[in-house]
N, C-alpha and C positions, 0 to 999 in steps of 0.2 A: 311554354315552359321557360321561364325566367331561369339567368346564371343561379343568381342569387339561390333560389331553392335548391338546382343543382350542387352547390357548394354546401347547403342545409346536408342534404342527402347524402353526402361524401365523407359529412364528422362522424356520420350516424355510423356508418360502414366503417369507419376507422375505428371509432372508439366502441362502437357494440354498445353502448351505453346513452339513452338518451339525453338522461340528468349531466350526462357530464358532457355530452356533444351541446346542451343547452348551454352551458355556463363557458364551454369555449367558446361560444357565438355571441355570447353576451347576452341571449335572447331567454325569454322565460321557456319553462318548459311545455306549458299548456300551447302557447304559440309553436311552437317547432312542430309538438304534433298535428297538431291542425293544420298546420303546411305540409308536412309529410301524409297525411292522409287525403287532402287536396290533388296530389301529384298523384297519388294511388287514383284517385277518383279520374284523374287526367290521362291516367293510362291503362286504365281499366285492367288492376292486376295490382297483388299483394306484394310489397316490396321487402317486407321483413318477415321473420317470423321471432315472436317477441316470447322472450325465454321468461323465466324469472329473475336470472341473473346477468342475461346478456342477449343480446339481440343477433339475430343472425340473417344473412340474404337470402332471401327465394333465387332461382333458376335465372326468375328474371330480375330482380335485383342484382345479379353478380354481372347480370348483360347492361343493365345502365350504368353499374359501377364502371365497366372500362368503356363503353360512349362515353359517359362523362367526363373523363378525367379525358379522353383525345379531345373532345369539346371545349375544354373547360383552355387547352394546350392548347388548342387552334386560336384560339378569342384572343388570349394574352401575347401570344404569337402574334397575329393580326395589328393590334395594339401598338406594339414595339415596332413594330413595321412600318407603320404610319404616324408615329410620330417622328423615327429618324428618317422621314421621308424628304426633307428640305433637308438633311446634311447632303453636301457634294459629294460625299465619299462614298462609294460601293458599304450598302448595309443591308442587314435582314435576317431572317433565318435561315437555313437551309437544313431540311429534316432529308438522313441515309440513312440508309441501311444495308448493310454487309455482313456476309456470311463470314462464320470460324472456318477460317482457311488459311493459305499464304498470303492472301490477298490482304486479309487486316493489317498487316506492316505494309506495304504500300499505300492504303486506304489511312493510317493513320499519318502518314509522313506526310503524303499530300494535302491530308486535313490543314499540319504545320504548315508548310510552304503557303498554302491559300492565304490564312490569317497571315502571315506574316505581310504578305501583300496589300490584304483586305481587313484592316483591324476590326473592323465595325461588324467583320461577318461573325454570328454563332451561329453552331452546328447541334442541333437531335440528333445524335446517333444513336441505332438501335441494332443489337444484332439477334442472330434469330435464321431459323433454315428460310429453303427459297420460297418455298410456298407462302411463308409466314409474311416475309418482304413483298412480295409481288401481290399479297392481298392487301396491304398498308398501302403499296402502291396505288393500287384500282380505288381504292376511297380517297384517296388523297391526303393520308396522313405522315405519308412518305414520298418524298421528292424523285428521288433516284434512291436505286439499289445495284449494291457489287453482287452478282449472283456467279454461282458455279453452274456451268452446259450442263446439259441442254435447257436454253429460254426460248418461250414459242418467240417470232418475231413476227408475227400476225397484227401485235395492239401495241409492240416497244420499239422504241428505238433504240437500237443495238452498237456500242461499243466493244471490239475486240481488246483485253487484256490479256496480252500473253504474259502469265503469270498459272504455271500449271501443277497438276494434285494429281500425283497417282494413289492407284485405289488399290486395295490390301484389306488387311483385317489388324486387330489389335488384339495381343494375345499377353496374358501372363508369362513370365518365364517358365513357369513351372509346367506349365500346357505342353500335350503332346506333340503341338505343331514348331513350338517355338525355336528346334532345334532346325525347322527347314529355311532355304534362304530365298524361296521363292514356293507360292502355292496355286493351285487351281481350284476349280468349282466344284472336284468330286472331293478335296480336302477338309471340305466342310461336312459334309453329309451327316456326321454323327453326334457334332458340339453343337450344346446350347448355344444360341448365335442371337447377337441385338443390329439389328438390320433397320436402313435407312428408311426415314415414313416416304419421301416423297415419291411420287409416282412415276413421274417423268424417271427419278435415279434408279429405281427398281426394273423399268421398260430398261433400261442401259444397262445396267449388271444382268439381265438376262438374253439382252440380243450380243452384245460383245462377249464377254466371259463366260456364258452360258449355264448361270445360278438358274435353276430353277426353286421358285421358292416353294414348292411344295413337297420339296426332295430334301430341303434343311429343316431345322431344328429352332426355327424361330420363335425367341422367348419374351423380346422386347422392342418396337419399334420404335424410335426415337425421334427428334426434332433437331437437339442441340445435344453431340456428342460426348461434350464434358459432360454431362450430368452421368456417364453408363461407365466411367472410368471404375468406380466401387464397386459394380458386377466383376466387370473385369480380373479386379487385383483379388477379389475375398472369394468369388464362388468361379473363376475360371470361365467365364463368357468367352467369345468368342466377336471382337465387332467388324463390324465390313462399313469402312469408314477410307478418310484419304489422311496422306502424310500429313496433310499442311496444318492438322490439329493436335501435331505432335506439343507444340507448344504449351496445351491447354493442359498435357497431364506430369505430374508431380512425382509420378510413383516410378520408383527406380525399377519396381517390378514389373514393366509394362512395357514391350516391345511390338514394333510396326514390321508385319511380312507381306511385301508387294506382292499381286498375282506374276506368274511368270509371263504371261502375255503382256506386260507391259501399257494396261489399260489405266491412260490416262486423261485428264481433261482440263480445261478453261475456265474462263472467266469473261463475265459480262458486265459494262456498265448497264445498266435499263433503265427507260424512263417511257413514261404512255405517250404514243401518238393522239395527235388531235386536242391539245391540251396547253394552254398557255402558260408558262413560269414564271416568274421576276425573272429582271435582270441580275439577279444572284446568284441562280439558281443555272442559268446560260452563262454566264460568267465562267462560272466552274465546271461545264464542260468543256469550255472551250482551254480553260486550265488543263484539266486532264486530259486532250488532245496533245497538248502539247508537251506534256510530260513523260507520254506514253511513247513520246521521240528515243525515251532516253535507256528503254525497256528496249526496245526493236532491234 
C-alpha cells in the first residue's frame, strides 16, 4: 500500500466527489478510479459507497480514513526527524496527550518553558478522555499522556502529578440540587444524569462514594465533558464530572456541587515500559521531573 494512493484515498473522503478529488490531484479521473479500486482489490472490501451525487465511506472506509491520516502523520513526522538530525540542537516531535482537567494549565505552561529551552522541539497535542490516550499510547501514535487516577502501572511508567480534581456533578441553576452545598450518591437517584464512559472511573465512583449505576438515571455517557454542557443548561442533566473542567464551560447557568465526602483524585504522567524514545522525548521527562520540584 503506497503513501501516494493513501493520499488518493483521503481527497476522495474529503471532497466526496471524485471529479473534483481528480482535478485537486492533478490526475485524470479514469486513473484515480482505477487506483482506488486497486486498493479495494488490496484489501479485499468496499471503501466507498458511490451516491449520485456524493460519495460516502463504508464501515471500513471511515477505519482507513483515521489509519491513514495517523500514517500519513507518522511518515512526515519520521521525515522531519531525520532530516534535522545532523543539527546539534535538541529537535523532533513529540506527540501528548492530556486529559480536560487542571492539569492542561500546567501541561500547557511546561509545553512553553520546554520550547523555550528546545526551539527545534514541536509538539502533537491531542486531548481526549483516558482510555482514548492510553490506546494512542499502546499504538504508538502518542508519546506520553497527562492522565487522571487510576492508571494501571503494570505496562507504564508512572509519574506522580500532584495537581488534584475533585469529583461532584454539574447542575443548572435552576435544578433542584443546585441550592445544596455539597451532595451524595442517594442525591442522584432521580435526575437524568450524563455519567463518565471510562471503566476504571465508574469502578471509583462506585467503590468510594458509593453510585451505584443502576440505581441512577443515566441518559448519556460521555468521553469529553464539554461536549454535555448544552444538556446541562437546556434540558437540566445532571453531570458527574471533576472541577478541573470548570474552565471548559461558558454558561453563566451552570454550577459545580462537590460530593460531601470530599472524593478526590490525581494525575499521571504515562508512558509504555519496554519501548525506546528519542532523546526528545526523555529529554522532556526529565524536564517535567524537574519542574514538578516546583509543585511539591
Amino acid at each position: 500500500m503506497e503513501t501516494r494512493i493513501l493520499k488518493y484515498f483521503l481527497t476522495i473522503a474529503k471532497t466526496k466527489n471524485i471529479t473534483q478529488a481528480a482535478q485537486n490531484l492533478h490526475i485524470t479521473q479514469p486513473t484515480l478510479s482505477r487506483q482506488i479500486k486497486q486498493l479495494e482489490n488490496e484489501l479485499h472490501t468496499t471503501l466507498f459507497i458511490r451516491g449520485k451525487r456524493e460519495i460516502q465511506l463504508t464501515a471500513q472506509g471511515r477505519i482507513l480514513e483515521r489509519k491513514a491520516n495517523d500514517i500519513l502523520t507518522m511518515i512526515n513526522q519520521t521525515k522531519e526527524e531525520i532530516s534535522l538530525f545532523d543539527n546539534h540542537e535538541l529537535s523532533g516531535f513529540i506527540n501528548l496527550g492530556y486529559v480536560e482537567s487542571h492539569v492542561a494549565q500546567f501541561v500547557d505552561e511546561l509545553i512553553a518553558q520546554f520550547q523555550a529551552k528546545y526551539p527545534l522541539i514541536r509538539f502533537n497535542t491531542y486531548s481526549a478522555d483516558g482510555d482514548d490516550i492510553k490506546e494512542k499510547i499502546d499504538s504508538g501514535l502518542l508519546d506520553l499522556g497527562f492522565l487522571i487516577e487510576p492508571v494501571e502501572a503494570a505496562k507504564y511508567h508512572l509519574i506522580k502529578i500532584p495537581i488534584y480534581e475533585r469529583w461532584g456533578i454539574f447542575v443548572n441553576y435552576n435544578h433542584p440540587l443546585a441550592s445544596k452545598q455539597t451532595i451524595n450518591a442517594e442525591d442522584l437517584n432521580d435526575y437524568p444524569m450524563i455519567f463518565p464512559r471510562r471503566s476504571l472511573v465508574q469502578n471509583e465512583l462506585t467503590s468510594v462514594i458509593g453510585i451505584n449505576p443502576e440505581k441512577i438515571n443515566i441518559k448519556l455517557t460521555i468521553n469529553l465533558s464539554a461536549n454535555a454542557f448544552y444538556f446541562i443548561e437546556k434540558y437540566n442533566y445532571c453531570m458527574l464530572s471533576i472541577d478541573g473542567i470548570s474552565y471548559l464551560n461558558s454558561s453563566p447557568e451552570i454550577c459545580f456541587i462537590p460530593f460531601e465526602n470530599y472524593f478526590q483524585t490525581g494525575h499521571m504522567l504515562a508512558w509504555r515500559k519496554n519501548k525506546r524514545y528519542s532523546k526528545a522525548v526523555q529529554t522532556f521527562i526529565e524536564f517535567t521531573k524537574k519542574q514538578l520540584t516546583h509543585l511539591s
